[in-house]
N, C-alpha and C positions, 0 to 999 in steps of 0.2 A: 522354646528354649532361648533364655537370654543369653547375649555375651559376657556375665557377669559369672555364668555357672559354668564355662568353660574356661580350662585350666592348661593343657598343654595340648602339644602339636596334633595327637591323634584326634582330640576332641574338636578341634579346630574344624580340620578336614572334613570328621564326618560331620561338621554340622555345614559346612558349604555345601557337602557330596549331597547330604540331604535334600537339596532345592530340586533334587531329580526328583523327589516322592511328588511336589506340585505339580510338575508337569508331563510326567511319565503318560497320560492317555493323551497327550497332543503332540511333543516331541516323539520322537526315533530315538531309542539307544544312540544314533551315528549322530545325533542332533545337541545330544546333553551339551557338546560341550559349545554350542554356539550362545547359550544363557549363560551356565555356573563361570566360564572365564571370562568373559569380557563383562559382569555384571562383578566378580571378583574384582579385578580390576581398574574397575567403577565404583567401588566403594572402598578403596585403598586410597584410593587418589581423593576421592570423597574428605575423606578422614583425613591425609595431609593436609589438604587446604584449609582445614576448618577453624584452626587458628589464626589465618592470618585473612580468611576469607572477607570479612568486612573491612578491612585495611586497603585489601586490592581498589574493591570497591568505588573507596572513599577516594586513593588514587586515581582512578578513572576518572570519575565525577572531578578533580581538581584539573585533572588534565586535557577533560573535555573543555571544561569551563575556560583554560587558558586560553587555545585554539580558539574558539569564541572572541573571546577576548580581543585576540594579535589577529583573529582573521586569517591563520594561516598553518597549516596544517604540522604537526611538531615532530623531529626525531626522536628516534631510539623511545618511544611510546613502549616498545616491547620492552626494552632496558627495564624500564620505571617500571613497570607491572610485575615483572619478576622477581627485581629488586625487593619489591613491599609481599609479593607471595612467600619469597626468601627459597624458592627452587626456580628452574628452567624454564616452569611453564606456569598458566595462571588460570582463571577464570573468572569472567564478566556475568554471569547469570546469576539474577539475586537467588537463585533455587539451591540448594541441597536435598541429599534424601527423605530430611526431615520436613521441610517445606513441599518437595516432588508432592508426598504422600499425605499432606493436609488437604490437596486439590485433586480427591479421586476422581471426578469425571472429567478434566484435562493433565488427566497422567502422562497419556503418550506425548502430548503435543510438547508440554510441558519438561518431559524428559529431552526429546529431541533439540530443545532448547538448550537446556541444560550442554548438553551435548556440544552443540553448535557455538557455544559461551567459552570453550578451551579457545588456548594460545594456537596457532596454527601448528606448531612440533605437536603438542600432544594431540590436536585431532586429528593429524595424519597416520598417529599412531594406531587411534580407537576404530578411524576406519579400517583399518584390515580386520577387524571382526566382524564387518556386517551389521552394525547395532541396528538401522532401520528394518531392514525384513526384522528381526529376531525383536524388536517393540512391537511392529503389527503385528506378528505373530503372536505373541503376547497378548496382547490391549484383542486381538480380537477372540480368543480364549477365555476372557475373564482373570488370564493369567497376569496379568502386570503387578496389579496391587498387590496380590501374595508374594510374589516373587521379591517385590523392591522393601516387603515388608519384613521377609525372611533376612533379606542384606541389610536393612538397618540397622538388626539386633547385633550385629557383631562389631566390635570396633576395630579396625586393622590399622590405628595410626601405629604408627613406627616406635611409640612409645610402650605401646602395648605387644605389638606383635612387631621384632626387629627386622631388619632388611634383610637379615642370612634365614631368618626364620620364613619368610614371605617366602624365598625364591626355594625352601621344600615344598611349602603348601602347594605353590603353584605345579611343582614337579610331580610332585604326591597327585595333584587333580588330575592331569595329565595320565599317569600311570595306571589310574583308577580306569579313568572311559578307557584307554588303550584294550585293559583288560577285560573289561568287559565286553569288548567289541570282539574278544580274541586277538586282539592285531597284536602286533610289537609294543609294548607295554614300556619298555624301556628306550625307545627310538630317541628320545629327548632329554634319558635322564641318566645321567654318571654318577655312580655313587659318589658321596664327600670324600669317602676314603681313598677312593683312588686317585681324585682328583689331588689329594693333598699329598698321598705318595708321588705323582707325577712331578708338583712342582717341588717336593721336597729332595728329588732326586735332580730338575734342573740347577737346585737354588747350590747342593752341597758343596759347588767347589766354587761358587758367585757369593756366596752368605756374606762372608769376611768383605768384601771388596764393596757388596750393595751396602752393607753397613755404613764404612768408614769414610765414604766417596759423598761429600756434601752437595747440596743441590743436582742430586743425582735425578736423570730425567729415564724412563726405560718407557718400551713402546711393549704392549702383551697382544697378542691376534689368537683369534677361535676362527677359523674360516667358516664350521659349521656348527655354530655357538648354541645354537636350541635357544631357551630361555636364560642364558647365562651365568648358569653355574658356574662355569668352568670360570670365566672371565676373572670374576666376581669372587667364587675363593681365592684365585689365582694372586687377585690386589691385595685380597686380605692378608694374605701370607708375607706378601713383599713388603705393606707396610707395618707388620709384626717387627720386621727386620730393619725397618727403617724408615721411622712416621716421618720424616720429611720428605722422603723421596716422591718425584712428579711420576704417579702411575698411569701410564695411559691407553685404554684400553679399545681393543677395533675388532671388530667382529661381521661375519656374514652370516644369513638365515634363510632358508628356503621357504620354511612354514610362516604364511602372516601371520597363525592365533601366537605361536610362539615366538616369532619376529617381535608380535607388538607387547607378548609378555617384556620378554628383554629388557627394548627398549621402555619401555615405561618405569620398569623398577631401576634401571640404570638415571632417568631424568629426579626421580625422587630421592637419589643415593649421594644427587652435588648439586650445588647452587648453577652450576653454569652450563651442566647439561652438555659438558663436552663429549663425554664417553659415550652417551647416547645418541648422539651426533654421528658417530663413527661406526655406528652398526646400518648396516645393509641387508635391503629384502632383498636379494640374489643369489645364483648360483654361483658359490667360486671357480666351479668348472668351466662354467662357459661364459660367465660376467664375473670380471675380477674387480670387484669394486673399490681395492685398492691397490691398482696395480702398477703407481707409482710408487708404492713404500715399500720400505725391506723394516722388518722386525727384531728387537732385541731376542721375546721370547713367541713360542707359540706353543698353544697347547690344543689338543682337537681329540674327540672318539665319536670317528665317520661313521657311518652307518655300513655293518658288515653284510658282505653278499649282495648288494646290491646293483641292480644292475645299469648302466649308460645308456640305453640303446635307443632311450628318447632325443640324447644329444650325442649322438655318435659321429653325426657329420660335424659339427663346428670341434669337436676333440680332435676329431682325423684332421681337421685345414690344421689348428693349430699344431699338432704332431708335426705334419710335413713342416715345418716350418723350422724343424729340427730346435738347434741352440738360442734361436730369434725368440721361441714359444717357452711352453712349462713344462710339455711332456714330449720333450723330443728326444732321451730315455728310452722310451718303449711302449707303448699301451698293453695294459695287460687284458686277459677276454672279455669280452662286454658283460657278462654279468657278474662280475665284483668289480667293482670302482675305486677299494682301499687304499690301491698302490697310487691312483688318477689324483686321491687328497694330499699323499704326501710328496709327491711331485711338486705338486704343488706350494705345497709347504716351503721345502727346500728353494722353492725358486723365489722366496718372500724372506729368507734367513739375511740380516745383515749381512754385509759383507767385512770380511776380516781384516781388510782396513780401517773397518769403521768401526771395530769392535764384536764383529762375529755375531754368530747368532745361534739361542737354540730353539731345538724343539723335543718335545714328547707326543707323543701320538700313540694313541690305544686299538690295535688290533685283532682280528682272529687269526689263526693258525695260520690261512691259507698265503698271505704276503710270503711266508718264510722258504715257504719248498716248492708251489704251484709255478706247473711250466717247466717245461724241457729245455734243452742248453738253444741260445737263441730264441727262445718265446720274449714274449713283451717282457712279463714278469719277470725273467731271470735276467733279461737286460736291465731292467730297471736295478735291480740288486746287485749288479756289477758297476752300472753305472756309482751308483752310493757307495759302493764296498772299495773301488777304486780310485775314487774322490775322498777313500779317509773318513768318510762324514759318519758314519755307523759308530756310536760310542759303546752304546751296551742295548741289550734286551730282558727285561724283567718277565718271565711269566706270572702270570697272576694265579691265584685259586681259582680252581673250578666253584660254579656257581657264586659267582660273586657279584655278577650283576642281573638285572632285572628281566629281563629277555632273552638272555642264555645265560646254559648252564654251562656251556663248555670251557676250553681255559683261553685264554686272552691273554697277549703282550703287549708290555709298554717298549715301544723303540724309543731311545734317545738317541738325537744325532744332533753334532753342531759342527762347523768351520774352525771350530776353533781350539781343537784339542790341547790337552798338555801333554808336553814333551813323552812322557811315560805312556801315553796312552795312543802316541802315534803309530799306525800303520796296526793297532791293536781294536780288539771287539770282546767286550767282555759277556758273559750270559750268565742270568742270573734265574738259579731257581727257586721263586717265591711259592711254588705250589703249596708247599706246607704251612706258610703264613698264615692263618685263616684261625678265628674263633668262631663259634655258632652263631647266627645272628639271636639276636631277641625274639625276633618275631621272621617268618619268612616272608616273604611278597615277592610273588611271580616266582621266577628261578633264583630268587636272591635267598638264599639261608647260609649265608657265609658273609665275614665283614671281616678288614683287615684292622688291627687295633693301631693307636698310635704306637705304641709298642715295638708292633711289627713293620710302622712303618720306619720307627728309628733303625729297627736292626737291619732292613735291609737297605735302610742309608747309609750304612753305615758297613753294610760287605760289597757295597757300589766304591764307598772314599778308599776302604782298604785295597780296591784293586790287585786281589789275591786271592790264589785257586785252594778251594777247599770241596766242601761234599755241596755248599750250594753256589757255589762261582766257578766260574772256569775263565780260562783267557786264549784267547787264539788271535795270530797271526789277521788281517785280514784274506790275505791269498787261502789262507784254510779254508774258505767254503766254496771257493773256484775248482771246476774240475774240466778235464778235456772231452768231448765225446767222439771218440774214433770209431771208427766204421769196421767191425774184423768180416772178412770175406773170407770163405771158404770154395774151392772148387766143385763145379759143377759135372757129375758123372752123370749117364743117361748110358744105359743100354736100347738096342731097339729092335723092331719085328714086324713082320710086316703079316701079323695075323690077323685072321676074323677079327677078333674083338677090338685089333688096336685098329684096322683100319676102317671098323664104324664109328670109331670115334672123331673121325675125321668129319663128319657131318656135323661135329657142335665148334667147329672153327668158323668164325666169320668170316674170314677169306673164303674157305670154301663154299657156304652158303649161300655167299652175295653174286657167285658165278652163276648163279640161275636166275637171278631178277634184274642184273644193276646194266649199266651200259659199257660197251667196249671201250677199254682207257687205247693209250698208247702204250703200244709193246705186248699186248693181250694177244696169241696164237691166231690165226688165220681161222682154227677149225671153231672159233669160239662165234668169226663171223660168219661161217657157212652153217654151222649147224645148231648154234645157241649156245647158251650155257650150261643145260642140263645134258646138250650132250657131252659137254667138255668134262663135269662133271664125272657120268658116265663112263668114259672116255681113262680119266684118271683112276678111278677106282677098280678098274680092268688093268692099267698098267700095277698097279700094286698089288693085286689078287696073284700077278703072275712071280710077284716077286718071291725068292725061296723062303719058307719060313725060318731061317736060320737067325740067333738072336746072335747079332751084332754087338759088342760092348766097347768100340771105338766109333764115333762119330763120325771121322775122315772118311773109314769105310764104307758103310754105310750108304756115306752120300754119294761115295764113286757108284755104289752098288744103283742107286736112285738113280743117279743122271743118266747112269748108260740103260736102263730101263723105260725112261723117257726118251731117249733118244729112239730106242728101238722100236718104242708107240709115237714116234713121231710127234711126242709132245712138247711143247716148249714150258717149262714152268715157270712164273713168274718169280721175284723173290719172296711175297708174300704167301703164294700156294705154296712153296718150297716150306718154307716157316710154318705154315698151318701144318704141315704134312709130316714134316720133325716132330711137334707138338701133338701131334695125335700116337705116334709111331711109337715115342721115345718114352719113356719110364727110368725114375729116379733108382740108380744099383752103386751102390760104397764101394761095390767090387769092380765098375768099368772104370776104363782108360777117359786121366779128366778130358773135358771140352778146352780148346784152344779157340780163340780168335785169327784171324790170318795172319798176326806178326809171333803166332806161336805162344803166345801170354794165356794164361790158366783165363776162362771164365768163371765169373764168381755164379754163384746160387744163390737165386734169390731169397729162397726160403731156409739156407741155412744163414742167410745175413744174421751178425749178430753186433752189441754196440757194448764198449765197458766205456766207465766214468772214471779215467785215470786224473788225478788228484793234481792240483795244477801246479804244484811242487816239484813233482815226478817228470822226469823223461820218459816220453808217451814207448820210445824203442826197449827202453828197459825193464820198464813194467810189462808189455808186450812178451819178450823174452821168457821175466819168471812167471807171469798168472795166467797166460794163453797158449804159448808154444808147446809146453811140457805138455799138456793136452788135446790139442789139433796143431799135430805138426805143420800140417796143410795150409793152414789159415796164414792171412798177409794181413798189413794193414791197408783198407783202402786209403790212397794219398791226395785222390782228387776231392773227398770231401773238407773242406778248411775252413776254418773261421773266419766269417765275412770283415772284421775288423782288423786282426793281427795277419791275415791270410796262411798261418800257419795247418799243420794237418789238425782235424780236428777242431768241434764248434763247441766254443766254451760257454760253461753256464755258470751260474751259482744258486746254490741254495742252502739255508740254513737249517740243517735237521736238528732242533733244540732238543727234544728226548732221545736222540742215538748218547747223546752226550754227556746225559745223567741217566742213561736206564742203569738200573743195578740187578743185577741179574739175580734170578729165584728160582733154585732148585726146586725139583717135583717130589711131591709126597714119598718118603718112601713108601713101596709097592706093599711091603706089611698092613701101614696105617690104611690104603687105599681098598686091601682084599678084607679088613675088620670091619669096614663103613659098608661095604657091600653084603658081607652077612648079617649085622643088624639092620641093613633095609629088606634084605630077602623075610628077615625074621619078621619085620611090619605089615611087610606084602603080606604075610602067610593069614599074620594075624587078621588082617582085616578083610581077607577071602571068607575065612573063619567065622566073621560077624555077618558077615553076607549072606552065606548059608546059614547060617541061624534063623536068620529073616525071612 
C-alpha cells in the first residue's frame, strides 16, 4: 500500500497500525508500541527535514571548513544549523529513509547513525523510546528492512499530513495498543471537543480583552499534557482570537513514549523550539518542574481513580508543610489523586495582581461529594469554596470519552472573578449536550458538537438559572455535622444467662493468666486468679434475681454484695460486670455520670448535616426534638478550624439539584404488562409440551 492511495485520517492510521501484521510472531501485543511510535515519529521528522536537508548539510561543510580555517572552534554552530533546517533542530547524517534502505546489509548500523546525526534537543527526545534495543530487536528478526520499508511509503510531511492532523494519529495509535491490551485506552487522549469546550468556556469573558490587547504575551500549562493535545488546541484557539498574540506553552509528562511524542511535534510546530523547551519528563506531584512560574491559563484531564501510594511519603512532607507547600488544603485518600492535580494547579494560577489566573480541569464524579466533613477531600472543597476560586461546573455527557462511560465534570476556577459572580458558583448541566458519535471507539459513542459547544457557552456568559443552570451561594454546599446523643437506659440482673456472659469480658478473663497490678485484692495474691474468678461469680450467683431498671441501684445492690464476699472490685471488673449484667430497655431510668449529666448511648449516636446557613439550635429544635425528646446536641465535638459545635464539610451534590422527579407507572398499566407476560409465559410452556 502506497501513501498515494491513502486518503483520510482513518486510512492513515490503519496503515501505520498495520506494521503490527510484520512483527506480530516476535513482538508482544505490550511491545507494538515500542516500533509503530518511535519509528512514526522517525519518519515525520524524516519528511520535515527533507527539504532543507542538503542545505544543512552544505552549512555544516562551510562551517567546518571555517573552524579549519580560524583554527578555532565557532559559536552558536547550533544557531546556523537550525537556521538553514528552518526548525529547532537539524540533522548531520547524509542518510534518509530513502538512502537508510538502499544499504540493506548496514541498516542497523547505518540507522543508529542516522539517529546519533540529530541536534542534541531532538535526540534527547528520541531517546526516551529506546530506539537501540527496538533496531537489534529488529535487524536481528529480519525485521528492520520491512518495517523502515513499510514507513517509507507514507509521507507525513506537514504538507501532507497537518500538525493538528499528526497529534490524532498519534492519539489514535495510542488508543488502539491501549485497547488492545485492555488497559485504559484513553489515559492520554481527550476528546478535541471537550478540549475546545474547556477553553471556550475559559476564553468567554477573556475573548474581547485577548483580542483588543496588542503584543499581548499569555503563558498556557498542562501539568499532565500526555502528547499534547490539550496544549496545542489550546494555542489554536487563542490565536484564532488573536494571531499576533505571544502564545506560550509549558507542560509536564510522566510517560517518555508520550513525553517524547509531545515534545517532538511541539519542536516541528516553531522555528525556535521554545514551547518544546518548556515541557518536562516529570511528575508534577512530586517534581514541579516549573515551580517558579504562575500561569495566565491551565488546562489538564488527570487521570481518574488513581492512586499516590508510590509517592505518598514526599506528598505527606510537602502537606506538613502547610501554606509553604501545594497541598496544605488536605490530601484526599491515597487512591484518587484528582483533587492532589488541582491543588496543584491552583498553586500555579497567576496571582491577581498580576492579572489572575484560570484554570479548567476535567473530572469524575468523585472530587464533588467523596469524604466526610473534615476528610482531606471535603477540606480541599472548603479550602476553594472559601477562597471564591470555584466559578462553575459543567457536567459532561455520559460516554463521551474513551475509557469511560460515566459522566465527567469540567471545574472552572480562577482568582479573578467578576463582580456578579463573586462569593457565587454556578452548575451546569450538559448531560444532554451529546449527538451520536460516527463511529464508536472504546466508551466513546457520544461527541459534543460545536453547536453544543456554543450553547453551553453561552448559558455559562448568561449566568442565569433555568432547567440547565442553576446559581448557588458558595456557603450553599457547607454543612455542620453535629453529633445528636441520646440517653443510655440499661436495665439489669443478675441471672444464669447474664452472669455467663461475664466470661466474654476481657477484664474478666485476663484475671486467670495476667500478673498482679497495683490495687488487685489480696485473695487474687493468695489464691490466683481463677480463684478470684470463682470467687466473684459465687458473689453474683448470690445476688437476688430481681431486674433492676435504675443503675444507681443496682450498684448499691453490687457493692454491698462484694463487700459481704469480702471482695474488693477493681474499676475494671466493676465495668466488665455492669457490661455482662446490664441490657439495653427504653423503659429504664437513664444512666447518669457522677455530676448527674444524662450518659449518651453509644449505639443510638446519631449525626444530621445542618446546612451551614442555619443555626445548628434551631434546626435542632424543628427536625430532631419533635422526634427524640431525649436527644441533646453533643458540644464537645467542634470544628478543628472555627472551634465551633460541629465539623464542617462541603460537598457538591450536582444531581440532588437537577433530579426531576418521575412519577410511577400507573398500577393499571403495570397489572396490563403483567398479564400479557403471564399470557407469553403460558404460551411458551405450551410449545414446550408440544416438544
Amino acid at each position: 500500500m502506497s501513501y498515494s492511495s491513502i486518503n483520510n485520517f482513518s486510512e492513515k492510521v490503519n496503515f501505520l497500525w498495520s506494521i503490527a501484521e510484520i512483527i506480530r510472531d516476535t513482538f508482544n501485543r505490550s511491545d507494538y508500541k515500542d516500533v509503530i511510535l518511535p519509528f512514526t515519529v522517525l519518519r515525520r521528522i524524516d519528511c520535515v527535514l527533507e527539504p532543507t536537508r542538503q542545505k544543512v548539510l552544505e552549512q555544516y561543510e562551510m562551517l567546518q571548513r571555517l573552524q579549519r580555517e580560524q583554527k578555532t572552534q565557532l559559536q552558536n554552530m547550533e544557531r546556523h544549523l537550525s537556521s538553514a533546517s528552518g526548525y529547532a533542530f537539524y540533522n548531520l547524517s547524509p542518510y534518509d529513509f530513502k538512502r537508510l534502505l538502499e544499504d540493506h546489509t548496514h541498516l542497523a548500523a547505518n540507522l543508529q547513525s542516522y539517529i546519533n546525526g540529530f541536534s542534541e534537543n531532538m535526540r534527547e527526545v528520541l531517546d526516551n523510546f529506546g530506539f537501540p534495543n527496538t533496531i537489534a530487536k529488529l535487524n536481528s528478526a529480519k525485521l528492520l528492512y520491512p518495517v523502515m520499508e513499510r514507513f517509507k511509503n507514507i509521507d507525513l510531511h506537514p504538507d501532507k499530513v497537518s500538525n493538528h492532523e499528526m497529534g490524532y494519529i498519534f492519539e489514535e495509535l495510542i488508543r488502539r495498543y491501549n485497547e488492545a491490551l485492555n488497559e485504559n485506552p484513553g489515559e492520554h487522549f481527550t476528546p478535541r471537543e471537550v478540549i475546545r469546550l474547556m477553553v471556550s468556556l475559559s476564553l468567554a469573558l477573556d475573548s474581547r480583552k485577548i483580542k483588543e490587547t496588542p503584543y499581548l504575551t499569555l503563558t498556557i500549562s498542562d501539568p499532565c499534557c500526555g502528547t499534547g493535545g490539550m496544549l496545542i488546541t489550546a494555542r489554536e484557539r487563542f490565536l484564532e482570537i488573536n494571531p499576533r498574540a505571544d502564545i506560550r506553552l509549558f507542560g509536564q509528562e510522566v510517560n517518555p513514549e508520550t513525553y517524547a511524542i509531545c515534545k517532538s511535534d511541539l519542536y516541528m510546530q516553531s522555528a525556535d523550539g521554545r514551547d518544546a523547551e518548556h515541557i518536562a519528563l516529570s511528575n508534577c506531584l512530586t517534581s514541579d518542574s516549573h515551580a517558579q512560574m504562575t500561569f495566565d491559563y491551565q488546562f489538564a484531564n488527570p487521570p481518574y481513580g488513581k492512586d499516590w501510594k508510590a509517592f505518598q511519603t514526599t506528598i505527606e512532607a510537602e502537606y506538613e508543610r502547610k501554606d509553604a507547600g501545594r497541598f496544605g488544603a488536605g490530601l484526599p485518600r491515597v487512591s484518587d489523586g484528582q483533587l492532589l492535580f488541582l491543588q496543584h494547579m491552583i498553586a500555579r494560577m497567576k496571582a491577581p495582581e498580576d492579572g489572575g489566573g484560570r484554570v479548567a480541569i476535567v473530572m469524575n464524579g468523585s472530587p464533588l461529594f467523596t469524604g466526610d466533613a473534615e476528610s482531606g477531600e471535603s477540606e480541599i472543597r472548603r479550602w476553594i469554596l472559601e477562597n471564591d476560586w470555584l466559578e462553575a461546573i459543567v457536567a459532561l455527557p455520559e460516554q463521551i470519552f474513551y475509557n469511560t462511560g460515566i459522566t465527567t465534570y469540567i471545574w472552572l476556577l480562577t482568582n479573578r472573578k467578576e463582580e456578579r459572580r463573586r462569593g457565587k458558583v454556578q452548575l451546569i448541566n450538559a448531560a444532554d449536550f451529546w449527538a451520536p458519535a460516527r463511529k464508536s471507539l472504546g466508551n466513546k459513542r457520544r461527541e459534543i458538537s460545536r453547536e453544543h459547544i456554543r450553547q453551553i457557552t453561552e448559558l455559562y456568559l448568561a449566568f442565569a438559572e433555568d432547567e440547565h443552570s442553576k446559581i448557588f451561594s458558595t456557603s450553599d454546599f457547607g454543612y455542620r455535622k453535629i453529633v445528636i446523643e441520646r440517653p443510655l437506659r440499661l436495665n439489669f440482673q443478675a441471672s444464669a444467662e447474664r452472669i455467663a456472659r461475664l466470661q466474654d469480658q476481657k477484664a474478666f478473663r485476663d484475671l486467670a493468666n495476667g500478673k498482679r497490678k497495683k490495687g488487685q485484692p489480696a485473695l487474687f495474691e493468695n489464691g490466683g486468679g481463677a480463684e478470684l474468678q470463682a470467687a466473684i461469680l459465687a458473689m453474683l450467683a448470690k445476688l437476688p434475681g430481681t431486674l433492676y431498671k435504675d443503675r444507681a441501684t443496682f450498684e448499691q445492690a453490687l457493692t454491698g454484695a462484694a463487700r459481704a464476699a469480702r471482695l474488693t472490685l477493681t474499676p475494671a471488673i466493676s465495668k466488665a460486670i455492669l457490661n455482662a449484667l446490664g441490657e439495653r430497655d427504653e423503659t429504664a431510668e437513664i444512666c447518669r455520670d457522677q455530676d448527674g449529666n444524662p450518659e449518651p448511648d453509644p449505639d443510638l449516636r446519631d449525626t444530621e448535616n445542618v446546612p451551614l446557613n442555619e443555626d445548628i439550635w434551631q434546626y435542632f429544635e424543628r427536625e430532631v426534638r419533635p422526634h427524640v425528646p431525649d436527644a441533646w446536641i453533643n458540644t464537645k465535638v467542634r470544628d478543628r478550624k472555627d472551634g465551633q459545635v460541629g465539623k464542617v464539610g462541603y460537598e457538591i451534590n450536582f444531581n440532588r439539584y437537577f433530579y426531576k422527579y418521575q412519577p410511577p407507572r400507573p398500577l393499571e398499566e403495570i397489572e396490563a404488562d403483567l398479564r400479557a407476560l403471564e399470557k407469553d409465559i403460558v404460551e411458551l410452556l405450551r410449545e414446550v409440551m408440544r416438544c
